[in-house]
N, C-alpha and C positions, 0 to 999 in steps of 0.2 A: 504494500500500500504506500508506505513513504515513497520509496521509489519512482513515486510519480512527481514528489518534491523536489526530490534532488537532480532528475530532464527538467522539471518545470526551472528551476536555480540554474542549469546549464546553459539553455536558450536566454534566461534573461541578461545572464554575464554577457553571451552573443551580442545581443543588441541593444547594450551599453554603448556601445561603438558603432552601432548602426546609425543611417541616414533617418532624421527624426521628422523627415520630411514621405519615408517609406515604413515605417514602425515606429507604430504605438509608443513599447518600451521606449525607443531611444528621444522620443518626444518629450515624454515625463522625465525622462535624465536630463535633459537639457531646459525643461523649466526648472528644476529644482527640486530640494527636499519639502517647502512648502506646500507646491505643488500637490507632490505625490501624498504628503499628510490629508490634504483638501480632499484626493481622492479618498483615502484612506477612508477618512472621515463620510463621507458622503456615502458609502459602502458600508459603513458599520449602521448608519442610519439606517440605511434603505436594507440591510435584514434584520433588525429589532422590527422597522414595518410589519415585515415581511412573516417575521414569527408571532409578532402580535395578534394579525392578522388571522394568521392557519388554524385550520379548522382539519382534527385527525381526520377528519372522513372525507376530504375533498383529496383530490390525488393533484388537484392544478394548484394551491396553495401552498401542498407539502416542495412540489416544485420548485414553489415560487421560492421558498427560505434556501434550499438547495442551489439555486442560480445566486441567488443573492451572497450567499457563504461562500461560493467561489470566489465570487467578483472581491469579494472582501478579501478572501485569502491570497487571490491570485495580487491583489494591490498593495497588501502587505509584506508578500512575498516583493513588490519590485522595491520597496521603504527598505527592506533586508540589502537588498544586491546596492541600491544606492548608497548604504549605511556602511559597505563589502563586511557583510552579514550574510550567513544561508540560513538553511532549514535543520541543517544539522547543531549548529550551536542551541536552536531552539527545543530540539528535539533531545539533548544533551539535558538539558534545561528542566524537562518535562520528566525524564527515566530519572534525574536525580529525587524528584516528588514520589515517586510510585509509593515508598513505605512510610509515607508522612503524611498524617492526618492534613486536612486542607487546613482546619482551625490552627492546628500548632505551624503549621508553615507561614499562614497570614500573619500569625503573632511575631514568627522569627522575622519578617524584612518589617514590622513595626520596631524592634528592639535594634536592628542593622541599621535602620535610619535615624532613630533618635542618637546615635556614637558620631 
């Protein structure tokens, strides 16, 4: 399943360097990290919509939070490549949680940042 992360992370390093006049990515690389936050943003909106919204029995709204979660992911995923961040430091990030309660983990980056 990751594995679709890590092509998705390869194509975007690609067209980092692309004409931003022929791809997307290398458009948003060359407006900037504001930019790509705006999208960022605008993407997290539009699937809170999106899940708000869904209704378990409709098979077109469970969709709808599924296209939208992409668009999120895939736009955070390019805030990574901009940041020269992947999926794997995140993913690093996430297996280090696996045997820590969410509450005692939220408690430890409250005690991290109050130092």
């Amino acid at each position: 399943m990751s594995r679709v992360l890590f092509e998705l992370a390869e194509v975007l390093e690609k067209r980092k360097s692309a004409n931003g006049d022929t791809s997307y990515v290398a458009s948003l690389h060359e407006k900037g990290l504001n930019k790509i936050l705006e999208k960022v943003s605008e993407e997290a909106t539009e699937t809170i919509l999106a899940a708000k919204e869904c209704n378990a029995n409709s098979i077109e709204s469970k969709a709808a939070v599924i296209s939208e979660t992409a668009d999120l992911w895939f736009h955070t995923m390019v805030m990574l490549s901009h940041l020269n961040m992947g999926p794997d430091q995140v993913l690093v990030e996430l297996e280090k949680r696996f045997d820590i309660s969410g509450l005692d983990e939220k408690a430890s980056r409250k005690i991290e940042t109050s130092n």
